[in-house]
C-alpha positions in Angstrom: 18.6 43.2 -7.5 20.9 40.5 -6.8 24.4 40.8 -5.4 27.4 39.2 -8.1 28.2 35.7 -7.0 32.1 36.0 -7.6 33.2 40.0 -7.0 31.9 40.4 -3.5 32.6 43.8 -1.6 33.4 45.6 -4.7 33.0 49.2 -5.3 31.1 50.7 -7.7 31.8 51.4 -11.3 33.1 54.9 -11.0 35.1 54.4 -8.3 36.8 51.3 -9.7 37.7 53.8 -12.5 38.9 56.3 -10.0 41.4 53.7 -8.4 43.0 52.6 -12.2 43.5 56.6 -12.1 45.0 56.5 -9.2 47.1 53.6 -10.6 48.2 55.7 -13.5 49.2 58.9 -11.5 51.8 57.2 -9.7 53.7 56.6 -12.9 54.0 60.7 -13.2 56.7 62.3 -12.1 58.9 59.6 -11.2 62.7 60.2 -11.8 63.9 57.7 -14.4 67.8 57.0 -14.7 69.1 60.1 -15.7 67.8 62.5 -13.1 64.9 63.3 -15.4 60.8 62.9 -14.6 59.3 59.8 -16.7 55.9 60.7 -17.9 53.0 57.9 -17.9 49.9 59.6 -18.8 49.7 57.3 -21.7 51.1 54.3 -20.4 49.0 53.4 -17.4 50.2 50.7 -14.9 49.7 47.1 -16.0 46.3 45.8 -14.7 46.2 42.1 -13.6 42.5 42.2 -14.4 40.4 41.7 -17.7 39.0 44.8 -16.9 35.5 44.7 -18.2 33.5 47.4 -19.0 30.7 47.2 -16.4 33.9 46.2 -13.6 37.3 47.0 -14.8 39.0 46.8 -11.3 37.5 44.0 -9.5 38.0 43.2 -6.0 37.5 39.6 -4.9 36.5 38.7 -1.5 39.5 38.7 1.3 38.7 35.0 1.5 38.0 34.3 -2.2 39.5 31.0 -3.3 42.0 31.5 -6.1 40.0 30.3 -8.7 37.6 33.7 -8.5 41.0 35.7 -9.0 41.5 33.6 -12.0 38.1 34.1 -13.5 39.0 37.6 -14.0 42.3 38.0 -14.7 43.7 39.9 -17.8 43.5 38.5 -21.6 46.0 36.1 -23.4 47.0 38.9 -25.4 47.8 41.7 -22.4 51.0 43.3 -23.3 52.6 42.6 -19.9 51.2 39.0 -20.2 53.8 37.1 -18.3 54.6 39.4 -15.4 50.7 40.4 -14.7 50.2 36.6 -14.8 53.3 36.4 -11.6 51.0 39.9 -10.3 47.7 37.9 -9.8 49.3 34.8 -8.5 51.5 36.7 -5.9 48.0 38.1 -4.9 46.1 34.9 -4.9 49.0 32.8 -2.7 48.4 35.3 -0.1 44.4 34.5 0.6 43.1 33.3 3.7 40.3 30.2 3.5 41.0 28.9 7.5 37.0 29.1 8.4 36.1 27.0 5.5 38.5 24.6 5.5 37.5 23.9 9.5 34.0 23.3 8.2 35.1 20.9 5.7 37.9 18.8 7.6 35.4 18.7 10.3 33.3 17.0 8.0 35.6 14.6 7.2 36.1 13.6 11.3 32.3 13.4 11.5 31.5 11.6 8.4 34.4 8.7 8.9 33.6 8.7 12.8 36.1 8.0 15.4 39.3 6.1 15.0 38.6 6.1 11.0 40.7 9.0 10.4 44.4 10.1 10.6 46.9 13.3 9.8 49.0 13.1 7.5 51.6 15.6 7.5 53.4 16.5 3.9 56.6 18.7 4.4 56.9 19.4 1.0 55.1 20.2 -2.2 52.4 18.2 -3.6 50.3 18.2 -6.5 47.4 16.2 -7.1 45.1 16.2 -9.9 44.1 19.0 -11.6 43.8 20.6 -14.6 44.9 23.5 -17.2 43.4 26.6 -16.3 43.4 30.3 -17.1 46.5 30.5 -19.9 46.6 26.9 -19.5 48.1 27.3 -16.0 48.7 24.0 -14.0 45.8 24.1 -11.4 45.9 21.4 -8.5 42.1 19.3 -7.9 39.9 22.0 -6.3 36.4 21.2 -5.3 33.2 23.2 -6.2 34.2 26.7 -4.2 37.7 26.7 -5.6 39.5 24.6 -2.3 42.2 22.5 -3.0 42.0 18.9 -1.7 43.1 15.6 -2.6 40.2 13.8 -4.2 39.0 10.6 -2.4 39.8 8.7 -6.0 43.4 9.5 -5.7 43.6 8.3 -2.6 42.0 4.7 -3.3 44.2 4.7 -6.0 47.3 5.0 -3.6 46.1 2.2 -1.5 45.2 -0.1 -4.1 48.8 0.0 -6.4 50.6 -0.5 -2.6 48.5 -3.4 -2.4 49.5 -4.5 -5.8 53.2 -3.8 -5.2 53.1 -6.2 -1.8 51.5 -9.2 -3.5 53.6 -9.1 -6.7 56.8 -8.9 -3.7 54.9 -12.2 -2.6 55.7 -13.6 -5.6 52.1 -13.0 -8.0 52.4 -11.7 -11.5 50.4 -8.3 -12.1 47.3 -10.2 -12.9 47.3 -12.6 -9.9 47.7 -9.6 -7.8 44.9 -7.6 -9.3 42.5 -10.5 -8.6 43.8 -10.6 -5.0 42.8 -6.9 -4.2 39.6 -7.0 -5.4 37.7 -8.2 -2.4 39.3 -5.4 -0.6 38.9 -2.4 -3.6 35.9 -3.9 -5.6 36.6 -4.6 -8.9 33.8 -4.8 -12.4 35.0 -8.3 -13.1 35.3 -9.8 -9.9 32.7 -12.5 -8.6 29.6 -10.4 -7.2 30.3 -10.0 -3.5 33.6 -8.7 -4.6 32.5 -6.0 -7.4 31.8 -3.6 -4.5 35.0 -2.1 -2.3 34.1 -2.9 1.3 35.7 0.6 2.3 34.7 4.1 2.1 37.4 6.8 0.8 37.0 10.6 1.7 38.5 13.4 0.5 41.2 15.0 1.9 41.5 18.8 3.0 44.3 20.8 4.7 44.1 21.3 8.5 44.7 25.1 8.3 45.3 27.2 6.0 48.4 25.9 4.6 48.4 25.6 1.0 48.4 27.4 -1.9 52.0 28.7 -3.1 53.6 29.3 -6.1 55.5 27.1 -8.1 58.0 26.4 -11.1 59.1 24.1 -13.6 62.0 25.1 -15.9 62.1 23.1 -18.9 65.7 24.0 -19.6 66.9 21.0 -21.8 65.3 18.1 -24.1 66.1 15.6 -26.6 64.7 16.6 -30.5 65.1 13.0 -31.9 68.8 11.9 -30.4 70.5 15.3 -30.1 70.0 17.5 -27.4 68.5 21.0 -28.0 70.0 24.1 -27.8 70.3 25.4 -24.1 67.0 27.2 -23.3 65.5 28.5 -20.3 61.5 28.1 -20.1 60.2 29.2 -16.7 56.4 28.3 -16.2 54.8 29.2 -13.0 52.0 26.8 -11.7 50.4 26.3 -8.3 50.7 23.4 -6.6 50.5 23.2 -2.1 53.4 23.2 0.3 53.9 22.1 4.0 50.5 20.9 4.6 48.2 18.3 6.9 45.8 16.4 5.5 43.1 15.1 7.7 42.6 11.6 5.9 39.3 9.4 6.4 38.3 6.1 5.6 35.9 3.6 7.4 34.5 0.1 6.8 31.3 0.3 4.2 30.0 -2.6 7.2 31.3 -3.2 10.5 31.9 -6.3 10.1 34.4 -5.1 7.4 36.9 -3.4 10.2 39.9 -5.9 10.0 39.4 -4.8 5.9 39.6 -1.1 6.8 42.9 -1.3 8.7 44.7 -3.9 6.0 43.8 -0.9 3.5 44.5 2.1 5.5 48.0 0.4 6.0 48.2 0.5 2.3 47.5 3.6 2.1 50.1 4.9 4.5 52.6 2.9 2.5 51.4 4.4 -1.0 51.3 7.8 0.4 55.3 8.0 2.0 56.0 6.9 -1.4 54.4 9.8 -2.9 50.9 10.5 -4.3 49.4 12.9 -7.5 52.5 14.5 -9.9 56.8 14.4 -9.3 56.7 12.0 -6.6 60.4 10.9 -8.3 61.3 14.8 -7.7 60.6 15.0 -4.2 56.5 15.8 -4.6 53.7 14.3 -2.8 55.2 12.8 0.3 52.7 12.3 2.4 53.9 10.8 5.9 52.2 8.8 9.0 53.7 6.3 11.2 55.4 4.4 7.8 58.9 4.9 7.1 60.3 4.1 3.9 64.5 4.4 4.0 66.5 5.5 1.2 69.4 3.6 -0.2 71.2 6.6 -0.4 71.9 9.5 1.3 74.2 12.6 2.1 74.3 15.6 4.3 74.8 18.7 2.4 75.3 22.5 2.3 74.6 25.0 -0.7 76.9 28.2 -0.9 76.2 31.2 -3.0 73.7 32.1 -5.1 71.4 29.5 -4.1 68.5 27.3 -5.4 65.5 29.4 -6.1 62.0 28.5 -6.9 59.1 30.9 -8.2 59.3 34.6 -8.3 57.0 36.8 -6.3 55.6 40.1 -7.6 56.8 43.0 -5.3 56.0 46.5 -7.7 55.4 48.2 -11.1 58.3 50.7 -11.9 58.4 52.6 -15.2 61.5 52.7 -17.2 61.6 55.9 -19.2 64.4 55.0 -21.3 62.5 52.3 -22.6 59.0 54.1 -22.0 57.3 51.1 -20.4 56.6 50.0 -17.2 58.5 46.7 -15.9 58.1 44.4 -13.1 60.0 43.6 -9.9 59.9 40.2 -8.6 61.9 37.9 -6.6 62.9 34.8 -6.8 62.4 32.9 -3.3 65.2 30.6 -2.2 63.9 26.8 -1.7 65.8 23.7 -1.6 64.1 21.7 -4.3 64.5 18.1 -4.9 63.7 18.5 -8.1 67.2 20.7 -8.9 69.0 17.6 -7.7 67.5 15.3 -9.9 68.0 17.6 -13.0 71.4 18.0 -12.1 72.5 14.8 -11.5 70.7 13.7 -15.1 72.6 16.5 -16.7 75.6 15.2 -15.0 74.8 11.7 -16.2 74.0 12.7 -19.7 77.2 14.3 -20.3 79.3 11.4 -18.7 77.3 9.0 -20.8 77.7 10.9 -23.9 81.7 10.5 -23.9 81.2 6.8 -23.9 77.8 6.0 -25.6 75.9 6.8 -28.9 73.5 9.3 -28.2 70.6 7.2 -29.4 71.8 4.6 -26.1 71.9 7.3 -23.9 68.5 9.4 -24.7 67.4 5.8 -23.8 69.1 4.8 -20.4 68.4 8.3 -19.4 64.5 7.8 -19.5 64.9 4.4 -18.1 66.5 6.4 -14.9 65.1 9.7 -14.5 61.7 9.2 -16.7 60.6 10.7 -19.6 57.8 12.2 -21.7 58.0 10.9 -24.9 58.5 7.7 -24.7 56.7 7.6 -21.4 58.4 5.7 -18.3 58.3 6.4 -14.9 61.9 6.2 -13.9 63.6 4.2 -11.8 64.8 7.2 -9.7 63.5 9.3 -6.4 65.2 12.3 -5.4 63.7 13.5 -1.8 65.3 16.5 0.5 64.9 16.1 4.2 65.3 18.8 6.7 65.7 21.5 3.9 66.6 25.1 5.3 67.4 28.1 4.5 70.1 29.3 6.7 71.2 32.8 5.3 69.3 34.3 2.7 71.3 36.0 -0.4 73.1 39.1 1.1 71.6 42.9 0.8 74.5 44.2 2.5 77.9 44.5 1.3 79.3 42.9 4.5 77.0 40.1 4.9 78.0 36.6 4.6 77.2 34.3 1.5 73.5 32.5 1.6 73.2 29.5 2.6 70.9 26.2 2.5 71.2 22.9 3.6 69.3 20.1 3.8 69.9 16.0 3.7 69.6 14.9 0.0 68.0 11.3 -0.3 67.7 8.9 -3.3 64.9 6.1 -3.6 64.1 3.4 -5.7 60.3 3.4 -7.7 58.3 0.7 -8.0 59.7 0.4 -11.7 63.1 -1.1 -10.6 63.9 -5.1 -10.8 65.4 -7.1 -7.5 67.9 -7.4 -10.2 69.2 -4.6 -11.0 69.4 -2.9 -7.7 72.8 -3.7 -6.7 74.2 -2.5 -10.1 72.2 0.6 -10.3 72.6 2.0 -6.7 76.5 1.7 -7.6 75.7 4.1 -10.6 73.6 6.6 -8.6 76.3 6.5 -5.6 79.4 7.5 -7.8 77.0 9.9 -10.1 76.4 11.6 -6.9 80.0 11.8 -6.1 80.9 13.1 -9.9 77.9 15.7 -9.6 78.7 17.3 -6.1 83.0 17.7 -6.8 82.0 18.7 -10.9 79.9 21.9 -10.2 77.6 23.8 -8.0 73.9 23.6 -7.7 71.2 26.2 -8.4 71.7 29.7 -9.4 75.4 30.2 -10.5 76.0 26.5 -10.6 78.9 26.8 -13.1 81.3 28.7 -11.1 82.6 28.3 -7.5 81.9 31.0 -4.8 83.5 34.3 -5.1 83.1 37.5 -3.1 82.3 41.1 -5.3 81.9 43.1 -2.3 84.6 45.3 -3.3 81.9 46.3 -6.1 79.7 49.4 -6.0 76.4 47.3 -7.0 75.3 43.9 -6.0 75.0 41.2 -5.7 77.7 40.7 -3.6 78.6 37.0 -4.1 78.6 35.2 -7.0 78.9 31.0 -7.9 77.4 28.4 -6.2 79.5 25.4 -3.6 78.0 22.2 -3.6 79.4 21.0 -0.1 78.9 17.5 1.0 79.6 16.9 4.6 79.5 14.2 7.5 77.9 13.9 11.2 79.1 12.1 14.3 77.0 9.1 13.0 79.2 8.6 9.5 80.1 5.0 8.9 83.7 4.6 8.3 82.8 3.8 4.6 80.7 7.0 4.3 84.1 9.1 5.6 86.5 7.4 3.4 83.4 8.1 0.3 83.3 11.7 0.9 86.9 12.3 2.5 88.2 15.1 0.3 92.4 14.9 -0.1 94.1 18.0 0.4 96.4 16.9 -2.1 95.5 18.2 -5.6 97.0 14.6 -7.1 95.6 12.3 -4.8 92.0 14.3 -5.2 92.8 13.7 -8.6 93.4 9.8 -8.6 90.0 9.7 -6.2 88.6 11.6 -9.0 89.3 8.9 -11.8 88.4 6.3 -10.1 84.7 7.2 -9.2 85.0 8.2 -12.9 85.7 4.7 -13.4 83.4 3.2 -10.8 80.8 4.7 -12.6 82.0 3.5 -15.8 81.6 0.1 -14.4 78.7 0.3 -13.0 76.7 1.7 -16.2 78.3 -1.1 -18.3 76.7 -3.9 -15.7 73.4 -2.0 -15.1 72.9 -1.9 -19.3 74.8 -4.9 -19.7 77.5 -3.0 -21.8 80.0 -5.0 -23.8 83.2 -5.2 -22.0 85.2 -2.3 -22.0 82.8 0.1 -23.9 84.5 3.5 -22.0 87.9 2.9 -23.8 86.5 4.1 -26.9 85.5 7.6 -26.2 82.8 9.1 -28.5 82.9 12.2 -30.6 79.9 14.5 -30.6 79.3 16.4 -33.4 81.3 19.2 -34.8 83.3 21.1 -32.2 83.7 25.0 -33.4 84.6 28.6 -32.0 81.3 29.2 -31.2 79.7 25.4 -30.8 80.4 22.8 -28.8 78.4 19.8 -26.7 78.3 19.6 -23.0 79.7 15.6 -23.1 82.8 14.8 -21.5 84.0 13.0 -24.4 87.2 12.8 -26.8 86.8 16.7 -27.2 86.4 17.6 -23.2 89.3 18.4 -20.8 89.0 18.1 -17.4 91.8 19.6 -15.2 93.0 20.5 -11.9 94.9 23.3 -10.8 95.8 26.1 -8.1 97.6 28.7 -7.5 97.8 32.4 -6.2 95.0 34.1 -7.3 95.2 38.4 -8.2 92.0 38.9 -7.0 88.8 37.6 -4.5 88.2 35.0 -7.2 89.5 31.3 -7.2 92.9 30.5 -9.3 91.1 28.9 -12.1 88.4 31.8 -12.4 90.8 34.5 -11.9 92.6 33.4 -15.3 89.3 32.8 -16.9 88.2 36.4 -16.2 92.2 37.9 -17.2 92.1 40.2 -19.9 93.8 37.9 -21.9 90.7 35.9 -22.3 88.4 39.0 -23.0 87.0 39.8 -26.4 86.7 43.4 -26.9 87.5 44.3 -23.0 84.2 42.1 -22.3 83.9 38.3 -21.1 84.0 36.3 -24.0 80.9 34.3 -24.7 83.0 31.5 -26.0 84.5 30.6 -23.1 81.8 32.3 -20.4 78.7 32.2 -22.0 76.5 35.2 -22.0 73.2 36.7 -20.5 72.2 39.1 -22.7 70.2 38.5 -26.5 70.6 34.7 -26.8 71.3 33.2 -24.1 74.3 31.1 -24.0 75.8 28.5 -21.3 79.5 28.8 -20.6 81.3 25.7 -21.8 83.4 25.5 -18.6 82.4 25.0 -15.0 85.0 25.4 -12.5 84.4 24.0 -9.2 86.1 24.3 -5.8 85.9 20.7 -3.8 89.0 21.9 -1.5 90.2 25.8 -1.5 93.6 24.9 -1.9 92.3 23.6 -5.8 90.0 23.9 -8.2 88.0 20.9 -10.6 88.0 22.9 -14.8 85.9 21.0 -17.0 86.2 22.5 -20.2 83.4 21.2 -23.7 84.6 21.3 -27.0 88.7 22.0 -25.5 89.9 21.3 -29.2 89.0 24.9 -30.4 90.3 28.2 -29.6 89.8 30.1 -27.5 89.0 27.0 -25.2 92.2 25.2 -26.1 94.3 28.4 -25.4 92.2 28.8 -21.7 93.4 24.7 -21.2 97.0 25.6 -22.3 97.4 28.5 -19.9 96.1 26.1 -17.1 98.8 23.1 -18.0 101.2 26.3 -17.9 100.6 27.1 -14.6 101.0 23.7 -13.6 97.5 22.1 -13.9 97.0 18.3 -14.4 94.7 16.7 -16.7 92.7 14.3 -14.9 90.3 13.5 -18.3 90.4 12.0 -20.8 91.6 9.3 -18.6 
C-alpha cells in the first residue's frame, strides 16, 4: 500500500470525522447577542476543504507548497464561498518551504558558477507569470512542486526589451533595434551564427522563505462605453510575493562569449529596476541591484487615519444566532500600496477632466496615462512607494493615537512616453499630485478628514483619512514654495486655483487642446436628488471654509453631520452616502490641508439637499474657489 502523494501526515478517516465534530461542538452553547445560547447542531462550522468522502478533513504537509492546499479546497458552490476561500489562503501564506528553496537557489549558484550570479533584492510585491487557478484565483509561475520562482523566460525577456529600449535611444527604429540584439538573444530569422543566444538564463528562486502573501485588487470603477459605471466595490484576493531576494543566474553559453554575458546581465539589471511580470506601473516587480533609475517626481508623505489596507486575513468562525449562520472575522492588514496612489490620482484626474472635456476624450487620455484594458495600452505612468512604513497601526484603545503610515511616493515614466511629450506631461502629473493630496485623503475613509470618536462607547476610534505631504532638510527652495501650505484660507485658496489652472494648461499642451478649452465647462448628465457625477464640472462646487466646530469633528463635517442635514434622524445618503444595501459614495469630500480650514468639494451642487449643504457653508462665511 502506497502512501497519498499530496495529504502527507493525515489521520485516518474516522478521526478526520471526529475533528469536523469537534468543529461543530464549538458552535454550541455560545452566547449570541442577547444573552441567549446559539445552537449549531445543524449548522456546522464552514469547512475550507472539499471534504471528500474517503478524506473530508485533510491535513497537508507543514511544508506543503500552496498549491496542495489548493487541490483540496472547498467547491465553487460552498455556501461560505468567499470567506472559506480568505480561510485557506490565510492558512496557505503561513507555510514554511526554507529547506527546499536552499536546495534549489543552491542550484542555481552551482549551475551558473562563480561570478555568474547576483541578488536581487525586491522590496515590494511582485507577480510574475502565472495562471488562473482554483476559482480562477490569480496564481503567480510555480514550478513542478508548487514553488514560486521567476521563470528564466521572463527574465530573457527583461534583458532583451532593455536592450531594445537603449538602441532605439541611439537613435534605431524598432526593427533596426531588433536586428541589433540578436547576436546577443538569438533570434529565428537572424543569419545562422546568430539564431542561437550566446547566454544561458536560469530561473530565479527566493533566498529564504520570503514569499507567498496575500493580495488584492479592487476593481472599484470602469468605463461601460463613455460613461462611467455605477460606484462598485469588487474585492478579489490573489497571491502574488512580497519583500523577497532572488538569487539570479546567467553565464556565457562559451567562454569566449564573457564580454556578451556582462553587456546582457547589465540589461537585465536595467529591465528589472524598471519592473518585471504584472503592475510594474503600480509599483509591482521592482527588482533592484547596483542600477538606479530616478523618478521625475517625488514627495515625502504621511497617511493619517483609517489608513490604506490591503488583503484581509482570516482570524475565526463565530456564529450569529440572530441570523442563524456562522460568519467570518477577518482583518484587513495596513500596507502602503502604490497602487492606491495611482487609482487615486486617475480618479482625481478623471473628474478634473470631465468638467472640461467630452467624456469620450477623457476615457481616452486616461488610458493613454494610467493604461487600460480595453483598448489595451500600457500607460505612460509609474507610481512606486519608497521606504513605506507603518508607523502606528489603527487604534484598539480608546486613548491611542490615530494610525499612521508614511512612506516617499515616486512617479516614473514607461517606456511608452515620447522625448516629446515629457516636459508637458510631467507638468500634468506634478499639479495632479498637488490637486489630489489638498482634495481628499487616501485609503480607507478617504472622503472625510481625520476626526476623533473616542468619546464613543464602540470603535473604531478615529475616523477619515489626512493626506499630508511634507519636506526634509534637503527640500529645494522650489519644492518648499510647491508644497508650502498658506495659513490664510484666501491665499490657500488663490494657490488652489492656480494649480487648478496649471493643470489646465498643461492637459491642453500634452493633448494638444485648442486654446482655451477649460473656459467652457462641461455638463455631465442629469444632476438629481439622488444622482449626480463625481466631475468637477458646471454642476460641482468647491469651497473653503472654517470656523468653530460643536464637536471633535472639523467645521465643514460638523455641519454636514448637524441634524439639519439628517433624513429621518439618520445621515442622509444624499449628501453622505451610505454603507448598508447598495452601496453609495458620498458626493462630498471634505479635506483638511491646514486645521485652521477645510477644502468642500461638493458633485451635482445644483440639487437639494446639496445646494442647501453649499448655502449653509457661503452662510458661514465660506468662499467658493470653483467654478473658477
Amino acid at each position: 500500500m502506497t502512501e497519498k502523494p499530496i495529504l502527507k501526515g493525515n489521520k485516518s478517516q474516522s478521526n478526520n470525522q471526529g475533528n469536523r465534530q469537534k468543529l461543530t461542538d464549538r458552535g454550541k452553547g455560545q452566547k449570541n447577542d442577547h444573552g441567549g445560547r446559539a445552537n449549531a447542531e445543524n449548522s456546522p462550522i464552514p469547512s475550507p476543504w472539499l471534504e471528500h468522502p474517503l478524506d473530508p478533513s485533510p491535513r497537508p504537509h507543514p511544508q506543503a507548497s500552496f498549491v496542495e492546499y489548493l487541490r483540496w479546497m472547498r467547491s465553487s458552490n460552498h455556501p461560505q464561498k468567499e470567506n472559506t476561500k480568505i480561510e485557506i489562503m490565510t492558512k496557505v501564506q503561513n507555510q514554511q518551504y526554507s529547506d527546499r528553496l536552499k536546495v534549489l537557489t543552491d542550484r542555481t549558484k552551482l549551475l551558473a558558477g562563480e561570478g555568474n550570479w547576483f541578488i536581487g533584492e525586491c522590496k515590494g510585491r511582485i507577480r510574475v507569470g502565472g495562471y488562473r487557478g482554483v476559482e480562477a484565483m490569480l496564481l503567480p509561475a510555480v514550478d513542478a512542486l508548487g514553488i514560486p520562482f521567476i521563470p528564466s523566460s521572463s527574465l530573457r525577456g527583461v534583458a532583451r526589451n532593455a536592450a531594445i529600449r537603449e538602441f532605439m535611444n541611439e537613435g534605431m527604429t524598432w526593427t533596426e533595434a531588433v536586428e541589433s540584439v540578436a547576436p546577443y538573444f538569438g533570434s529565428l530569422e537572424a543569419t545562422s551564427k546568430d539564431q542561437m543566444g550566446k547566454v544561458i538564463f536560469f530561473d530565479a528562486y527566493p533566498c529564504q522563505n520570503d514569499g507567498i502573501s496575500i493580495d488584492i485588487a479592487n476593481n472599484i470603477w470602469k468605463w461601460q462605453d463613455n460613461n462611467i459605471s455605477p460606484y462598485s466595490p469588487n474585492p478579489n484576493p490573489f497571491f502574488s510575493l512580497e519583500n523577497c531576494s532572488f538569487i539570479i543566474g546567467l553565464k556565457p553559453l562559451k567562454p569566449e562569449y564573457k564580454a556578451v554575458s556582462d553587456r546582457v546581465k547589465r540589461w537585465l539589471t536595467i529591465g528589472l529596476a524598471q519592473g518585471i511580470g504584472a503592475q510594474v506601473n503600480a509599483g509591482y516587480g521592482v527588482i533592484t541591484t547596483n542600477t538606479k533609475i530616478d523618478p521625475f517626481f517625488s514627495v515625502e508623505f504621511a497617511v493619517r487615519g483609517q489608513l490604506i489596507h490591503g488583503a484581509p486575513t482570516f482570524n475565526q468562525w463565530r456564529f450569529n444566532d440572530r441570523k442563524r449562520s456562522w460568519e467570518a472575522n477577518t482583518t484587513n492588514r495596513p500596507e502602503v500600496r502604490p497602487i492606491a496612489f495611482k487609482s487615486m490620482l486617475r480618479y482625481w484626474f478623471r473628474g478634473i477632466a470631465l468638467g472640461v472635456l467630452p467624456a469620450r476624450e477623457v476615457k481616452e487620455l486616461e488610458g493613454e496615462l494610467f493604461g487600460s484594458i480595453s483598448p489595451q495600452k500600457y500607460g505612460l505612468l509609474c507610481v512606486r512607494v519608497k521606504n513605506a512604513q507603518l508607523i502606528r497601526k489603527e487604534p484598539r484603545d480608546r486613548n491611542d493615537k490615530n494610525g499612521e503610515q508614511e512612506g516617499i511616493l515616486e512617479l516614473y515614466f514607461t517606456s511608452e512616453l515620447k522625448s516629446e511629450k515629457q516636459e508637458s506631461f510631467v507638468k500634468v502629473m506634478k499639479h495632479l499630485t498637488w490637486l489630489m493630496f489638498h482634495l481628499g485623503g487616501i485609503g480607507q475613509g478617504s472622503r472625510r478628514p481625520l476626526y476623533s470618536r473616542r468619546n464613543r462607547d464602540r470603535p473604531p476610534w478615529w475616523r477619515g483619512s489626512n493626506l499630508v505631504a511634507f519636506l526634509n532638510d534637503d527640500s529645494t527652495a522650489e519644492e518648499e514654495e510647491f508644497w508650502d501650505t498658506p495659513d490664510d484660507m484666501r491665499a490657500f485658496g488663490r494657490k488652489f486655483q492656480q494649480n487648478l489652472l496649471a493643470f489646465y494648461y498643461a492637459l491642453k499642451s500634452f493633448a494638444n487642446l485648442p486654446n482655451n478649452y477649460h473656459t467652457n465647462l462641461q455638463t455631465n448628465g442629469e444632476v438629481r436628488k439622488d444622482l449626480w457625477q463625481e466631475a468637477i464640472d458646471r454642476n460641482c462646487k468647491i469651497l473653503l471654509c472654517q470656523g468653530e466646530s460643536r464637536s471633535n469633528k472639523p467645521f465643514a463635517l460638523d455641519i454636514l453631520h448637524s441634524e439639519e442635514f439628517k433624513l429621518k434622524g439618520d445621515y442622509n445618503p444624499d449628501l453622505c452616502g451610505k454603507v448598508r444595501g447598495p452601496v453609495k459614495p458620498s458626493p462630498i469630500w471634505i479635506s483638511n490641508p491646514d486645521r485652521k480650514y477645510q477644502v468642500v468639494t461638493v458633485f451635482g451642487a445644483v440639487a437639494e439637499p446639496r445646494r442647501g449643504f453649499v448655502e449653509k457653508l457661503k452662510g458661514q462665511g465660506a468662499i467658493q474657489i470653483f467654478p473658477l
